[in-house]
N, C-alpha and C positions, 0 to 999 in steps of 0.2 A: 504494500500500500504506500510505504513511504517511495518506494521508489518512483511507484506511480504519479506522485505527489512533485516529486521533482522533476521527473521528465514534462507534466503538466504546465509547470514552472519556468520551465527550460522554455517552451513551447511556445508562450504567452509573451515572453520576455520579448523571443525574437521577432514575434508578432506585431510588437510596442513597438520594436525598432523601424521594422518597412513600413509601419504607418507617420513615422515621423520623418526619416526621409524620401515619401513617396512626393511630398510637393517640389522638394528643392528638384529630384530628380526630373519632373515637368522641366523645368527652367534649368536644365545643365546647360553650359555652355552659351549663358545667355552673362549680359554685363548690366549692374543698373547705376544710375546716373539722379541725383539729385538735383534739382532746378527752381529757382526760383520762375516766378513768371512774371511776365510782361503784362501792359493790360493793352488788352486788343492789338497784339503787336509781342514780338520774341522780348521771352527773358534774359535769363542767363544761358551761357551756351555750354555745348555737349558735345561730342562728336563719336558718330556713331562708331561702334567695338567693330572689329572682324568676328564674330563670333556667330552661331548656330541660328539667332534670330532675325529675320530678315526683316522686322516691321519695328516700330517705335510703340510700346503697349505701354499703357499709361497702369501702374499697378499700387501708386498710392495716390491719396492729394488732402491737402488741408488748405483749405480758406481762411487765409487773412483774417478778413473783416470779421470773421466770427458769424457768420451768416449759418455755417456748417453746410455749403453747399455752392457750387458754382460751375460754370461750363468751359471746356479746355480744346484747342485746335494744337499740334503740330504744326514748324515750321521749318525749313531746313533751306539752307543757300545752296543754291542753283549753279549753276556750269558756270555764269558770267558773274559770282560772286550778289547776287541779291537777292533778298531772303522770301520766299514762298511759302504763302500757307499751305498745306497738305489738301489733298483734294477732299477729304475726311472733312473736312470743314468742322463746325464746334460738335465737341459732344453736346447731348441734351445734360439736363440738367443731371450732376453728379454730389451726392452726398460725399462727404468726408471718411474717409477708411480705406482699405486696403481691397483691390482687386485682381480676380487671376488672371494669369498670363494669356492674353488674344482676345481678353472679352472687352477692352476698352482699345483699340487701334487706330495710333492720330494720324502717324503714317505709315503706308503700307511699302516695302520691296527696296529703302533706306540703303544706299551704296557707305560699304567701309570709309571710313576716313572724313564722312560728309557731313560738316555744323547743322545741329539741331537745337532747336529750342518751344519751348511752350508759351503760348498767351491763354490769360483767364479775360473771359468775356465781361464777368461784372464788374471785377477791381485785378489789379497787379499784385504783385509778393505773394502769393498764393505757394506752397510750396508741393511739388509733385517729384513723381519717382519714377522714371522712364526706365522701363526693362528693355534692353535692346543689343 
């Protein structure tokens, strides 16, 4: 019984473990990027990783103003150096918290090496987390 008791144990434990890194494992080989934002217009800038994710996914954000809510567009500088909103245009309205990988995308298909950055539609310094 007591054996059964630990192999149970055993069992449970390892179980704990692949539930706890089953998220990061989503997001291998991805980079994230803290940003402040711009209002209606780029923030702070980013430049996108070489890494596994082709798109710019927006996976945090806090509002400034204390509203606990507001709307975010991608931007990133173009071939002749000047900066383009993402075709994504603004999110709809976005509460404050943390979101999974693909399910917020400002911009999609982001070349290596290429400045990015974030605008908040209702106020600036909004702070977000670009996984990319």
């Amino acid at each position: 019984m007591k054996k059964s008791l630990a192999a149970l144990a055993v069992v449970g434990v390892a179980a704990a473990s692949l539930v706890t890194t089953a998220p990061a494992a989503s997001a291998a080989g991805c980079v994230t990027s803290g940003i402040t934002t711009g209002y209606q217009g780029p923030g702070s800038v980013a430049y996108k990783a070489a890494s596994g994710c082709r798109d710019l996914n927006l996976t945090y954000s806090y509002d400034s103003a204390g509203t606990g809510w507001d709307s975010y567009a991608g931007y990133y500088k173009n071939s002749s150096g000047t900066w383009t909103r993402g075709s994504r245009g603004y999110t709809g309205l976005l509460s404050d918290g943390a979101y999974s990988l693909g399910s917020i995308v400002l911009v999609s298909d982001l070349t290596s090496g290429r400045a990015f950055s974030v605008a908040s539609d209702y106020n600036g310094g909004d702070w977000v987390v670009i996984t990319h």
